[in-house]
N, C-alpha and C positions, 0 to 999 in steps of 0.2 A: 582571359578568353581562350579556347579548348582549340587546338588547330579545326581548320574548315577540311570538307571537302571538295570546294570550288572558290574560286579566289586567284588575286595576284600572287606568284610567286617572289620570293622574300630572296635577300641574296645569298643565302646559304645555299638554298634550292638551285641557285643560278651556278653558282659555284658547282653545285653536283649535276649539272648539265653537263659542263666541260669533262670532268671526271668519269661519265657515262660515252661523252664522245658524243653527245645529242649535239652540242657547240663545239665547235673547233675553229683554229686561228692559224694564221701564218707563221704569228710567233705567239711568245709568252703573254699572259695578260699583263696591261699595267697594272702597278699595285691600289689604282684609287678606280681601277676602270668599273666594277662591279661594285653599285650604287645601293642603297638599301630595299629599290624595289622594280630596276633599271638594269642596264647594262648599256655602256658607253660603247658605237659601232666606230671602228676605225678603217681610215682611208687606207687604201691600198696603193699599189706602185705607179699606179697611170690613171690620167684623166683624158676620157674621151668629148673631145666638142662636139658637138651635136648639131643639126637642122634645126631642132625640134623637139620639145620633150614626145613623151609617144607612151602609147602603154601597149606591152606583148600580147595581150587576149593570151587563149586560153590554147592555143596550137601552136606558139611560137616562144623560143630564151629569147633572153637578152641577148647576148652575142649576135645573136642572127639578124636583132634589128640594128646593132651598133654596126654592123661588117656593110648594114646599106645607108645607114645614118651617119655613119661618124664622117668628121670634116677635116680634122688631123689628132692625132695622138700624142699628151702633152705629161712627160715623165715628171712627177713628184717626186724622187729622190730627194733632191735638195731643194725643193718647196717652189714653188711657182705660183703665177698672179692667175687669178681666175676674174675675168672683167667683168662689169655689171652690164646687163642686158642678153647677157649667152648664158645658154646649158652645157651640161656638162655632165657626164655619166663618170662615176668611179665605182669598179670595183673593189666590195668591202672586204680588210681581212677575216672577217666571221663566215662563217659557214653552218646551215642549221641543218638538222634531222631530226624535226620534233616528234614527239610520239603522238599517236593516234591524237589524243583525248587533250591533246596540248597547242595553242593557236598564241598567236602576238600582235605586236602592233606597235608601230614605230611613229618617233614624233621628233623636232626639232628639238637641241640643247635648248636651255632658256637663254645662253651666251649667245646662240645662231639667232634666236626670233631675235632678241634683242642689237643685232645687225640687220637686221633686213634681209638674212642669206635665206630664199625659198630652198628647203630641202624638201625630198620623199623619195621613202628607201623602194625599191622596185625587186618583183620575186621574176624568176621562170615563169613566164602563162600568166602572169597577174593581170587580173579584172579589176583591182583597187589598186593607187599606190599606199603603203605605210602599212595593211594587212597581211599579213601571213595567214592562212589559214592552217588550221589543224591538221598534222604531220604532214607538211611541207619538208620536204630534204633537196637540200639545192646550193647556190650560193644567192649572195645578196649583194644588191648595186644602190649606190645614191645618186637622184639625180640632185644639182646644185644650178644653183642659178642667181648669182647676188644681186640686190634690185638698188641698192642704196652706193654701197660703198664698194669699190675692187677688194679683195681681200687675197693673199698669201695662205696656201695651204701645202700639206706638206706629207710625204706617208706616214700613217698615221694620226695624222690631225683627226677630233672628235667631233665630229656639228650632229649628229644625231642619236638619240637611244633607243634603244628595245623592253617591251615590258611584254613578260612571259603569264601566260593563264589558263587556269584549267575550268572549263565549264561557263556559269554567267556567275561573271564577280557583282557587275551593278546594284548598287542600292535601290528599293524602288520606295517609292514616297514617304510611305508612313515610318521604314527603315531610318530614312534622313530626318524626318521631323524627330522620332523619337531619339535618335542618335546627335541631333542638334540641341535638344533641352539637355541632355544630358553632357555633353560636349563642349557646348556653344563653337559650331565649326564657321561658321561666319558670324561675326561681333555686327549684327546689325538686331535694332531688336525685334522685326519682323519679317523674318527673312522670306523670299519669293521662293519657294520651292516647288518649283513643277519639273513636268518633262526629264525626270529622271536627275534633278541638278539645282542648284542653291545658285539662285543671280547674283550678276555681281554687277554694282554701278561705277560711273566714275566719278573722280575725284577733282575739280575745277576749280574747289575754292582757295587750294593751294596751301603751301606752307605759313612761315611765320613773314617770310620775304614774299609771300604773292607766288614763288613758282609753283607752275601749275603742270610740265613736262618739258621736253625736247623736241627738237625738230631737227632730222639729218638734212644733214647742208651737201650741196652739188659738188660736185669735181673735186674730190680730197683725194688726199695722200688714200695710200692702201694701208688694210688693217693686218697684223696679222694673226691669225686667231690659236696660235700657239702660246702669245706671249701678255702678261698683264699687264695692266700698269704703265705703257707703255706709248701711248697716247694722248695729245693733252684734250680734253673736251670740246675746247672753244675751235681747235682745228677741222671738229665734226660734226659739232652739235650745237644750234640756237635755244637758248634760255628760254620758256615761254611764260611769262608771266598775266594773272590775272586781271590788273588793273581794275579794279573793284565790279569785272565780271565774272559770271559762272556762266562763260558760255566762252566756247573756241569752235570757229570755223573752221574745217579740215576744207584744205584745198585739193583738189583730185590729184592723187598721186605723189600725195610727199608721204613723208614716214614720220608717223609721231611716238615718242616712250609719253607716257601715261598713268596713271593709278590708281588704283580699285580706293572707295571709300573703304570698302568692310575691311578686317584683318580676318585673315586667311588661319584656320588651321587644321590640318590633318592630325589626327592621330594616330597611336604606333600602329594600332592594326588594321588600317588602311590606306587609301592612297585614292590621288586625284586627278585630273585632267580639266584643264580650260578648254571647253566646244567651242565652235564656230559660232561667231553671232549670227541670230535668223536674217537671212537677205532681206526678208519682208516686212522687216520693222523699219529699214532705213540702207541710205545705200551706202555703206563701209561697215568693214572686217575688223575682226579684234584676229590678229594676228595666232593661232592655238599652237605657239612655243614653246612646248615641254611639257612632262610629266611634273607633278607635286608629289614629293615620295615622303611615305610615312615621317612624319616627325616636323616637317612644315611648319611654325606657325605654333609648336610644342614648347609652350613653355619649360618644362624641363631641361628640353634642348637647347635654351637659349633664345627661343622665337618668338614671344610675345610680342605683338602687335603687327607680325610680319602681313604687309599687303602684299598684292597679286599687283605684278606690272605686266602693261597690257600695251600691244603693237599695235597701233591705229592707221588704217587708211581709209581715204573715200575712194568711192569711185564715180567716173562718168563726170558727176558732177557734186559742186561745191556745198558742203552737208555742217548743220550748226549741231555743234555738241552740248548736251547742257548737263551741269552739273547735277547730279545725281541719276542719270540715264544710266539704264541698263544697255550694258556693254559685254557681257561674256554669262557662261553660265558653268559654272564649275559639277562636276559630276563626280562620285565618290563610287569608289569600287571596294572589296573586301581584300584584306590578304589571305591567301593559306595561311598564315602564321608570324609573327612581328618578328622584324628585322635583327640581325644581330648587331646593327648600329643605327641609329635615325638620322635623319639629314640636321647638319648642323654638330655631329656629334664627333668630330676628325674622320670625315668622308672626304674634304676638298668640298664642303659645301661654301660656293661664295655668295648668298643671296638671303640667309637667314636673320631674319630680324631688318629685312629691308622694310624701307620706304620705299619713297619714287628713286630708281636706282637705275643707272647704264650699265653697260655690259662690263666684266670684269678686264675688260682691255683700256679702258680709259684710266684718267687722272684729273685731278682738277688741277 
């Protein structure tokens, strides 16, 4: 395929952001921080608590609302607890000065959804959070907010990325259909493709053992999301098992891991995002925790059969899930040009060729 001229930028091109001076940092990049169609945003030196999350309009920085908002100023140097039920602003070490013709757009890690941690990056003047619009030059803030578990964060710690574009990347319908015969980008054999996006349901009939997902458990230890493996499951998470149903009640407000029937794939010369499930259809969220960056779910790469895990909450009130429900709706963009490595290929990809999967901090 011939490069585009509108599409995701690939990380070569990200690379040659920094080298332009379009992106700049406090310090050096890490050497795994620039992802195949991503770039991993990093905590900076202080966290500010907050009232309130808030968004600047279109007359006002951030600083100006932090200097009436903030409650106390809480140094990351040596990593500190961010408690569940508060905000908290940090300044990010990136800094952008996109050009004209160039716009973004920021999403949780798949490691952050997959805690529970609500991020969204905030601009100067921003009328969205997670948007940048086209040549924006400023700095960048995250706000955090952990809903499940306290978590340990540290300068530098990683809970959110950036994906850079020039133009409209979007697939529009006939684009996906014909790029799914050809493809098959979700392994179902009828797949729902509207509204700009391939559905996705979930998965209740469970493995070989009946499970069917997780459920974060109340008052835990802290995570810390620097380090892996480092957790035992059963300290955080209840088992949920089937019981010869395809149906699970979500109770308002707990937090469930979950997983897509279909297997998921992108390929190299594209790239993907889980949307928000429609409030209209029912009342709970599928958590939209990360980009899916070219290579997903790519055989070649190692990915065959990989699903999409999905953050489930109700709201208000008590909601049945039934097996095979649609739950999210994945959306597929173009690249300018394939990556010069795909996810799963020695990126530090940890989630290829997953099933129903927790976050890279656990152990069994």
């Amino acid at each position: 395929m011939m490069a585009r001229n509108t599409g995701i930028l690939a990380d070569r091109a990200i690379a040659a952001l920094f080298e332009a001076g379009r992106l700049t940092s406090e310090r050096d990049l890490d050497v795994d921080q620039i992802q195949p169609a991503s770039l991993d945003l990093r905590l900076g030196a202080h966290a500010f608590r907050v009232r309130a999350s808030f968004m600047p309009g279109p007359s006002h920085l951030v600083a100006d609302k932090l200097d009436r908002l903030k409650l106390h100023v809480i140094d990351l140097s040596e990593g500190a607890v961010l408690e569940t039920g508060c905000v908290y602003i940090v300044p990010l070490m990136e800094r952008l000065d996109l050009p004209a013709d160039m716009s973004a757009s920021a999403n949780p890690k798949s490691s952050t959804g997959r805690l529970d941690i609500f991020t969204r990056v905030i601009t100067d003047r921003a009328q969205e959070f997670d948007k940048i619009p086209a040549g924006y030059s400023g700095p960048l803030y995250l706000e955090i907010s952990p809903r499940t578990f306290p978590i340990v964060v540290r300068r530098g710690s990683r809970l959110s990325q950036i994906r850079f574009r020039v133009g409209q990347a979007l697939l529009n319908e006939p684009e996906l259909m014909a790029l799914h015969e050809s493809e098959t980008l979700v392994a179902s054999k009828q797949p729902n493709v509207n509204g700009g996006g391939i559905a996705l349901s979930i998965d209740l009939a469970g493995d070989k053992e009946g499970l069917i997902g997780y459920r974060g458990k109340h008052h835990t230890a802290v995570v810390d999301v620097d380090k892996k493996a480092q957790h035992d499951i059963f300290d955080f998470w209840e088992p949920l098992y089937s019981r010869g149903r395809t149906e699970l009640i979500l109770d308002p407000d707990e937090f469930y891991i979950l997983v897509s029937r279909e297997a998921v794939h992108v390929p190299p010369h594209y790239a993907a995002e889980m949307t928000p499930f429609d409030p209209l259809v029912g009342e709970f969220r599928v958590h939209y925790a990360g980009f899916f960056d070219p290579g997903f779910g790519h055989a070649p790469a190692g990915g065959r059969g990989s699903r999409a895990v999905l953050e489930v909450r109700s709201h208000e009130v008590p909601f049945i899930l039934e097996d095979g429900q649609i739950v999210g709706r994945l959306v597929y963009e173009h690249m300018l040009e394939q990556p010069s490595s795909l996810y799963g290929s020695g990126v530090g990809s940890n989630y290829q060729a997953q099933g129903l999967k927790l976050s890279k901090h656990f152990r069994l």
